[in-house]
PAKOLDREN-371455 format. One record per residue: z, x, y of N, C-alpha, C in turn. Coordinates in pm, whole numbers, plus 50000, padded with zeros to 5 digits. Layout:
! residues N
REC    n_w    n_u    n_v   ca_w   ca_u   ca_v    c_w    c_u    c_v
REC      Z      X      Y      Z      X      Y      Z      X      Y
...
***
This chain:
! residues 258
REC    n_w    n_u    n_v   ca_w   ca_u   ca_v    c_w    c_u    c_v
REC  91022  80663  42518  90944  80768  42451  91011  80808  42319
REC  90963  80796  42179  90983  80821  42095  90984  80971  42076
REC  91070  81072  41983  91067  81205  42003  91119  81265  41877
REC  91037  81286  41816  91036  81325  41685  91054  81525  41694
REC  91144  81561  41597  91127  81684  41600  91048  81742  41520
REC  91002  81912  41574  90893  81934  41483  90883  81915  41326
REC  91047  82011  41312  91036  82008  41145  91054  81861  41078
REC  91082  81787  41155  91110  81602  41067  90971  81580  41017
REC  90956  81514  40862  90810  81477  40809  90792  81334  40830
REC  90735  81262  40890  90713  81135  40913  90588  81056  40831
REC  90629  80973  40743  90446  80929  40721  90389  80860  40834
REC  90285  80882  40829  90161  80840  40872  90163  80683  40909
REC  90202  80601  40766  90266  80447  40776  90386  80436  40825
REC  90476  80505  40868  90584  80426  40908  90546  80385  41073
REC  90675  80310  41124  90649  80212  41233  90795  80272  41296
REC  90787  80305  41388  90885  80357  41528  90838  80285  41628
REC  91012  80242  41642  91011  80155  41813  91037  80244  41902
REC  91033  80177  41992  91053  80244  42149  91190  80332  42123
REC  91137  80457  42193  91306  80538  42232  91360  80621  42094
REC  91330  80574  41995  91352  80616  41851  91370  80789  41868
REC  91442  80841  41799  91492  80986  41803  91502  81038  41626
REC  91409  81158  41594  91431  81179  41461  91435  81324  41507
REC  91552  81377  41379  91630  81493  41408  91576  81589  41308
REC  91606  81752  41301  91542  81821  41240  91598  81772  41083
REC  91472  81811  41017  91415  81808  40867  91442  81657  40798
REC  91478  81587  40907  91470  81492  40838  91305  81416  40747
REC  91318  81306  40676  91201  81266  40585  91173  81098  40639
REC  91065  81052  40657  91031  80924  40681  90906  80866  40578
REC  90977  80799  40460  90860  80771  40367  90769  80617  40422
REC  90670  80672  40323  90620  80525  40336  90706  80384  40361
REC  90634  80282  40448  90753  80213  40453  90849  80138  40544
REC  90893  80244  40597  90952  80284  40717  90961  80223  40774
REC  91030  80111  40853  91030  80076  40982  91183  80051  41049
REC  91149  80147  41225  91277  80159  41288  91241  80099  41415
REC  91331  79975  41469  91369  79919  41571  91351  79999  41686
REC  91347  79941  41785  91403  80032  41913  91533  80077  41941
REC  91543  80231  41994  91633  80264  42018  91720  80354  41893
REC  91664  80374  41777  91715  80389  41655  91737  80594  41648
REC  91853  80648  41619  91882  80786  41594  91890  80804  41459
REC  91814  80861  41404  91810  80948  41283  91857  81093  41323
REC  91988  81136  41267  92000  81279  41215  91926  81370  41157
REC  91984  81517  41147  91911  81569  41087  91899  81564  40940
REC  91869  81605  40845  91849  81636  40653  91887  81453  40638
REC  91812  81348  40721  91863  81250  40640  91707  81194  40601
REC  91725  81107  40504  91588  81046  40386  91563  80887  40407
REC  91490  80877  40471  91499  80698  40444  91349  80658  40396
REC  91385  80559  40301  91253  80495  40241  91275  80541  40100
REC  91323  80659  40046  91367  80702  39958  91317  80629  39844
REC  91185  80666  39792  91137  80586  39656  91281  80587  39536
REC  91261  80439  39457  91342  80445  39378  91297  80499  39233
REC  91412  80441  39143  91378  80545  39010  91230  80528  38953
REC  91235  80394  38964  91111  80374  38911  90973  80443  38922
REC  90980  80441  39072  90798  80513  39111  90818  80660  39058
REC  90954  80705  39071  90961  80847  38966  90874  80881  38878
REC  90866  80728  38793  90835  80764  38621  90695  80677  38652
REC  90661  80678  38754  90508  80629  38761  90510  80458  38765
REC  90579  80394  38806  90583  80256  38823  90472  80206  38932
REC  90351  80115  38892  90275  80100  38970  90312  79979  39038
REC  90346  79993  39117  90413  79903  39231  90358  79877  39365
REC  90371  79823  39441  90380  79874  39625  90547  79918  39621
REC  90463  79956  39779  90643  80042  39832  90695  79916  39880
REC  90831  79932  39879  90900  79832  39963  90980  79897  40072
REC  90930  79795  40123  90967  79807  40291  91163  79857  40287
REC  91145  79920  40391  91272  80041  40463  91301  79944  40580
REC  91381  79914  40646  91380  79892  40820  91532  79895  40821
REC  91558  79921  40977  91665  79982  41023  91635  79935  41202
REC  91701  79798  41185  91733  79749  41319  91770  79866  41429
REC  91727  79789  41556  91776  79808  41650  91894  79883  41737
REC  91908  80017  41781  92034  80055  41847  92137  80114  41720
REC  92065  80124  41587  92168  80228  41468  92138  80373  41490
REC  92223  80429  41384  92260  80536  41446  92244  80607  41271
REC  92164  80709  41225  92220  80716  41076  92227  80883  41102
REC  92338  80906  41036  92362  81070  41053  92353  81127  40973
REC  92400  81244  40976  92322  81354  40896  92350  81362  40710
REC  92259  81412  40682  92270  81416  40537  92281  81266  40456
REC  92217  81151  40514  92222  81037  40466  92100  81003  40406
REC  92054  80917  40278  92008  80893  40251  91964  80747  40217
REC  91875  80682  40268  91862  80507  40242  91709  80451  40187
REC  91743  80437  40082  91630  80403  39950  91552  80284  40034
REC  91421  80243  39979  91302  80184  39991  91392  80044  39946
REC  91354  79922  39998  91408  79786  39975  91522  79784  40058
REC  91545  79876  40148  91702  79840  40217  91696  79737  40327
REC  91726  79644  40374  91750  79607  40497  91850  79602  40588
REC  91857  79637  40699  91951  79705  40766  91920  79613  40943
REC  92059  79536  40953  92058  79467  41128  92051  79589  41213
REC  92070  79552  41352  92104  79618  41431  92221  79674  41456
REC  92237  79794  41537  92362  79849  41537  92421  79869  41428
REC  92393  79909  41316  92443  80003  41193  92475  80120  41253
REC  92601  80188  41226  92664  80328  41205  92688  80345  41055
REC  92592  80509  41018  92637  80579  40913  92763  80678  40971
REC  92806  80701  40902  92862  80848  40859  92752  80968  40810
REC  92799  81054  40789  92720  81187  40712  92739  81178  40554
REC  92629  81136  40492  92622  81163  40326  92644  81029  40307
REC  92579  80945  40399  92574  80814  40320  92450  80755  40238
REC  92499  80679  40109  92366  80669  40021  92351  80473  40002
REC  92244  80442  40053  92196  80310  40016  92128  80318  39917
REC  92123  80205  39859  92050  80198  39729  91940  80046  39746
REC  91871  80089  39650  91748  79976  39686  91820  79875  39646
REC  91747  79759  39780  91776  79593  39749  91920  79539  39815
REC  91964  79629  39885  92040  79624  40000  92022  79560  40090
REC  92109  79430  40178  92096  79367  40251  92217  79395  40383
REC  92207  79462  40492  92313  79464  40583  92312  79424  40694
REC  92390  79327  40720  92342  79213  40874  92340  79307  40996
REC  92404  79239  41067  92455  79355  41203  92575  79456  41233
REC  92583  79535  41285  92719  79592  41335  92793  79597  41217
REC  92703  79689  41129  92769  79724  40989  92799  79886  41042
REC  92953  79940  40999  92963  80093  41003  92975  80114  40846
REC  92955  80187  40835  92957  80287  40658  92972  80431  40715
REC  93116  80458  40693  93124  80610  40725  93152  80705  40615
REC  93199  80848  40614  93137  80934  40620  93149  80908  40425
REC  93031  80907  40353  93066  80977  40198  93086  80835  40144
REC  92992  80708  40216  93020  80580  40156  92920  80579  39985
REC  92925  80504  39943  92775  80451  39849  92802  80339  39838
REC  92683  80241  39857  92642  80117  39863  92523  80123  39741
REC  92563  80032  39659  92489  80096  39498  92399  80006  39476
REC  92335  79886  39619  92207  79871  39553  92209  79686  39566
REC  92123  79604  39595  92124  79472  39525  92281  79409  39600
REC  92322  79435  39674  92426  79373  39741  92382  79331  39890
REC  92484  79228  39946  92495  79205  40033  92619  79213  40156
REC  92607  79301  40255  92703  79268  40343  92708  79179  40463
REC  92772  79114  40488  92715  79009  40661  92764  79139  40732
REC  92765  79043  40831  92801  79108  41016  92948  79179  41041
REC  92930  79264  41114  93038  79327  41174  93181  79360  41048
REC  93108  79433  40935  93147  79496  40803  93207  79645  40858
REC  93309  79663  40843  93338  79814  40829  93371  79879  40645
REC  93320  80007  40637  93361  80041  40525  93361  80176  40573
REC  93475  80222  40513  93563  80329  40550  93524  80474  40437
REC  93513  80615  40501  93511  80701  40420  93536  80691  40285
REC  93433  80726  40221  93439  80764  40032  93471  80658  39925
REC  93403  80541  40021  93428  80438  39942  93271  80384  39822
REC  93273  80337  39737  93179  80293  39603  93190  80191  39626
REC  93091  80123  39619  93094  79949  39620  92935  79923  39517
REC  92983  79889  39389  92883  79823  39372  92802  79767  39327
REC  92689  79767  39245  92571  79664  39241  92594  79523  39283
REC  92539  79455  39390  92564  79313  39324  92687  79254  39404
REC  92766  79341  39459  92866  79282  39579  92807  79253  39686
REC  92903  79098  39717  92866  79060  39854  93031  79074  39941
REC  92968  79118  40050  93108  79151  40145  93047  79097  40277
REC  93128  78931  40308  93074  78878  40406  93142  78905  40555
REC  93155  78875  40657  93160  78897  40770  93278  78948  40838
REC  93282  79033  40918  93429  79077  40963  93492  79163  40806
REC  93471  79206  40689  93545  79229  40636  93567  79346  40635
REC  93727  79395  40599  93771  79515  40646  93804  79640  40597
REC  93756  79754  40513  93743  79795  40415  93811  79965  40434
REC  93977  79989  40389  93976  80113  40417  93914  80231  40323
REC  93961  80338  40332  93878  80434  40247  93937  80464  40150
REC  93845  80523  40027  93843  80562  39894  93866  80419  39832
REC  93815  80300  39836  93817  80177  39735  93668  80194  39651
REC  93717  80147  39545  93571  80114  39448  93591  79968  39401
REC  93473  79952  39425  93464  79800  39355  93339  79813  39255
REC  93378  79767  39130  93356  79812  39023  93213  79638  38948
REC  93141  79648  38875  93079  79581  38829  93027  79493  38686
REC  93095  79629  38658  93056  79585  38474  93196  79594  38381
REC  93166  79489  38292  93335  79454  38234  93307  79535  38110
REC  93229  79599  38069  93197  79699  37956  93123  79811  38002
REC  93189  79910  38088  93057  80010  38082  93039  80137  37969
REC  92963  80160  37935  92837  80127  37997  92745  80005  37957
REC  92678  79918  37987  92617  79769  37953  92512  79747  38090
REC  92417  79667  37955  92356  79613  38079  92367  79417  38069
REC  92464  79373  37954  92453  79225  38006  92633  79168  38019
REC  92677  79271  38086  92835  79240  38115  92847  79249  38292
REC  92744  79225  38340  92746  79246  38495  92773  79116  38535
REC  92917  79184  38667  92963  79046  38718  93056  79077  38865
REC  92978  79067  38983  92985  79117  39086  93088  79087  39167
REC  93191  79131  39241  93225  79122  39303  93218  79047  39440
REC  93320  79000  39481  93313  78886  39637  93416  78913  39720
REC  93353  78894  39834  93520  78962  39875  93447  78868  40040
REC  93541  78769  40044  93517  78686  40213  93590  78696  40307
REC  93514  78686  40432  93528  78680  40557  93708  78712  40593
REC  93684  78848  40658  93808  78903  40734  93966  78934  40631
REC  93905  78941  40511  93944  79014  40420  94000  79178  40430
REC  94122  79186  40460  94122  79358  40425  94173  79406  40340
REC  94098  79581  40283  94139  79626  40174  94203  79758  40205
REC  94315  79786  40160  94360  79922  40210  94353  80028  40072
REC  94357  80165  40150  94321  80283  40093  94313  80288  39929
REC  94247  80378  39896  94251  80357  39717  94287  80209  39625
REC  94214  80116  39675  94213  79997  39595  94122  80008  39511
REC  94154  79971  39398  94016  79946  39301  94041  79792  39230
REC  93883  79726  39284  93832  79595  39231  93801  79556  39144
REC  93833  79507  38994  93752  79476  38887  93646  79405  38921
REC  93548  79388  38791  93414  79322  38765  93436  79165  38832
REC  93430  79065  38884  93401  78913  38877  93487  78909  38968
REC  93577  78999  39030  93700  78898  39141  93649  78888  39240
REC  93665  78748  39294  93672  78702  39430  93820  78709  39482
REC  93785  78796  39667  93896  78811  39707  93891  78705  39876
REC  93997  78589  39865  93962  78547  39969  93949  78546  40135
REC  93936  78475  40184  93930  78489  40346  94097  78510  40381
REC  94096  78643  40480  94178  78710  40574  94295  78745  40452
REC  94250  78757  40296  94344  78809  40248  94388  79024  40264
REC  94492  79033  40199  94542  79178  40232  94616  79256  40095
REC  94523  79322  40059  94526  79424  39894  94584  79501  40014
REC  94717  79578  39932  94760  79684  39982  94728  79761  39895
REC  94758  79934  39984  94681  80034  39937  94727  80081  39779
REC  94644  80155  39679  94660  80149  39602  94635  80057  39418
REC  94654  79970  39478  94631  79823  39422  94512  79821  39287
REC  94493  79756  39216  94416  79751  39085  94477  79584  39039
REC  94323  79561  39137  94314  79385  39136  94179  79367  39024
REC  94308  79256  38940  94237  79217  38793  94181  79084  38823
REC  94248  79020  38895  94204  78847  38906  94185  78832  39030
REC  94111  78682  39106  94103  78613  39201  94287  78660  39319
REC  94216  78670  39402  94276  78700  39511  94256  78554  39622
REC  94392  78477  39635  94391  78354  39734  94400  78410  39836
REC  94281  78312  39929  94287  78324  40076  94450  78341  40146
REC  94516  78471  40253  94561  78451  40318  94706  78454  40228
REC  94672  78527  40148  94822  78623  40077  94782  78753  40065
REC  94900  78799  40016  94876  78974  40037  94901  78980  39861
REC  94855  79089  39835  94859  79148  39687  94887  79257  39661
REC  94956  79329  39578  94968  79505  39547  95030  79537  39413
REC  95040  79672  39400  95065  79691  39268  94943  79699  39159
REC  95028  79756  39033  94924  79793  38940  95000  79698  38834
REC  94895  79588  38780  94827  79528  38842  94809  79443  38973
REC  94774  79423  39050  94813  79324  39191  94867  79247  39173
REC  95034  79156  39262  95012  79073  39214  95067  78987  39354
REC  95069  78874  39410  95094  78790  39497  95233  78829  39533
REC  95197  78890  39644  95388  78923  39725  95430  78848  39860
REC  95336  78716  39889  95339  78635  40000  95234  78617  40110
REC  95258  78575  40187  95141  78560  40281  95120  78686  40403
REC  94998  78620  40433  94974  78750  40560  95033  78685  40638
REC  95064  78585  40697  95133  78578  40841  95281  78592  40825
REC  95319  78617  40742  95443  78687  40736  95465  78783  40772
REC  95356  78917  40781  95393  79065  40807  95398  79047  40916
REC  95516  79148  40959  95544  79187  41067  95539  79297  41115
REC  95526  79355  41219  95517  79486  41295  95688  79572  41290
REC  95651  79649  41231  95786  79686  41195  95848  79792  41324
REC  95758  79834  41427  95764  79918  41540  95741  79769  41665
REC  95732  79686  41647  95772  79585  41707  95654  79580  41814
REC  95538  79633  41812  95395  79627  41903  95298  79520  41909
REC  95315  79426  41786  95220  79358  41794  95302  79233  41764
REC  95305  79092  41846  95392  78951  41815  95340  78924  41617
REC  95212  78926  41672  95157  78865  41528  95075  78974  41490
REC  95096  79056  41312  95020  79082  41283  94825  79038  41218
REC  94884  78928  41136  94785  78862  41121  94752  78726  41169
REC  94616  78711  41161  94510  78690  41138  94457  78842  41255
REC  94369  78937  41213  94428  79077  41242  94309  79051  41387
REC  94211  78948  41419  94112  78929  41530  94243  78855  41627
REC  94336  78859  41621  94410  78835  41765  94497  78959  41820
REC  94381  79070  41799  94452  79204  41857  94349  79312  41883
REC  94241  79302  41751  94187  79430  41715  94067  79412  41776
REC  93951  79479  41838  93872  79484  41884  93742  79591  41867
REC  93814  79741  41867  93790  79899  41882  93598  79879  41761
REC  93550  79920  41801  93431  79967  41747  93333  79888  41711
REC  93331  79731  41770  93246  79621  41715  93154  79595  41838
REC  93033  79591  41852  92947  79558  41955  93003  79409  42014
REC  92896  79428  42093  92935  79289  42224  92951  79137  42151
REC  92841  79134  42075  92817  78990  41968  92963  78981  41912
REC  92981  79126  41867  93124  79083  41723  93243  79065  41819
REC  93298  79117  41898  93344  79129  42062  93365  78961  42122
REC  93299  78931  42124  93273  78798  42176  93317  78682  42091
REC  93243  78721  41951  93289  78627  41852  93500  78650  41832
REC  93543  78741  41786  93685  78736  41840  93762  78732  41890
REC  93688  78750  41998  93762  78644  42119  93795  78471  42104
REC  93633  78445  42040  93620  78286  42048  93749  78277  41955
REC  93736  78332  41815  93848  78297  41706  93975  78307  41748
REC  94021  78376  41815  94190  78414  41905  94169  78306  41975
REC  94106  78305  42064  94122  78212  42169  94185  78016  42074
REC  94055  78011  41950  94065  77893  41864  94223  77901  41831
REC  94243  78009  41746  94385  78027  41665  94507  77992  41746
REC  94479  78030  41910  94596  78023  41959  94648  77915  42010
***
């Protein structure tokens, strides 16, 4: 049974699956469509026309949807063109931007922005008060702590210096990193916190400093409290907050690695 509260405004066109829960004052524009099982908070906006229909852009709407078993909380907002897997967790005050692509078992917590025209794969975490954007792709498993920006344009303000960011598979970034325009950062590499990465980042070294720069590999770090044999490759330990699919899949990879 779907259960909408009184004060939530729903259009008329949107599409609710089974079980679906919308919380007070929230907004459901044209558009709309939520999976089964899906929690909307309260004061949050989805479908969210973009700038354009503002200024009278005669368009159609573009489609909103929000897989299966997510969860979006309060005070969040997610623009018209978003696509969204199953099992997404917001935070509170999170903002999508149109043309957004997010696979499954994506979290974005609390005070993220996702700026639009990017892509994330599967089982993505991005961590409080982080900016990511136009035009980044952040593929699978990657690991994102809070307050990083990843940045887009090599002249701002411009509109023909855009050059997006990459950042692959099981990649982590720690606290206050900031990404220039065009870098690719590779698979299971490790920006330490702080960091102001100018160039390409090789798979499976670590980087830091202003500017970043190559201080050795990840399977070198070690646990300095002596808890974990191996820190990296960081899926032969970590598990905490990934559904059954992502769960399963790191297992298979530990199990491979070992």
């Amino acid at each position: 049974m779907t259960d909408i509260h009184p004060t939530a405004i729903v259009d008329p066109d949107a599409v609710l699956g089974e079980r679906v829960r919308i919380g007070p004052f929230a907004v459901l524009h044209e558009g709309v469509t939520l999976d089964d099982d899906v929690v909307v908070d309260s004061h949050v906006v989805l479908g969210h026309p973009a700038a354009d229909r503002f200024a009278g852009a005669d368009r159609a709407v573009e489609p909103c949807r929000i897989g299966a078993g997510s969860v979006v909380r309060s005070h969040s907002v997610i623009y018209e063109g978003v696509t969204i897997g199953r099992d997404f967790q917001s935070g509170h005050h999170v903002c999508i931007r149109r043309g957004a692509v997010l696979g499954d078992d994506v979290a974005a917590a609390i005070g993220v922005d996702l700026q639009g025209e990017m892509t994330v794969g599967d089982h993505v975490r991005i961590n409080s008060h982080c900016v990511i954007g136009r035009g980044t792709v952040l593929e699978d498993f990657v690991w994102m702590a809070g307050g990083i920006i990843i940045a887009n344009d090599l002249h701002p303000p411009s509109d023909g210096c855009f050059d997006p960011v990459v950042v692959r598979r099981f990649a982590v970034i720690t606290n206050h990193v900031k990404i220039n325009p065009g870098v690719e950062v590779g698979e299971h590499a490790f920006i330490g916190g702080g960091a102001l990465v100018v160039r390409d980042v090789r798979p499976w070294t670590v980087v830091f400093g202003i500017p970043a720069t190559e201080r050795g590999s990840v399977k070198d770090i070690v646990c300095k409290e002596g808890r974990l044999d191996q820190v990296y490759p960081w899926f032969l330990h970590f598990r905490r907050g990934y559904n059954a699919a992502g769960v399963a899949e790191l297992e298979r990879l530990a199990a491979e690695f070992r």
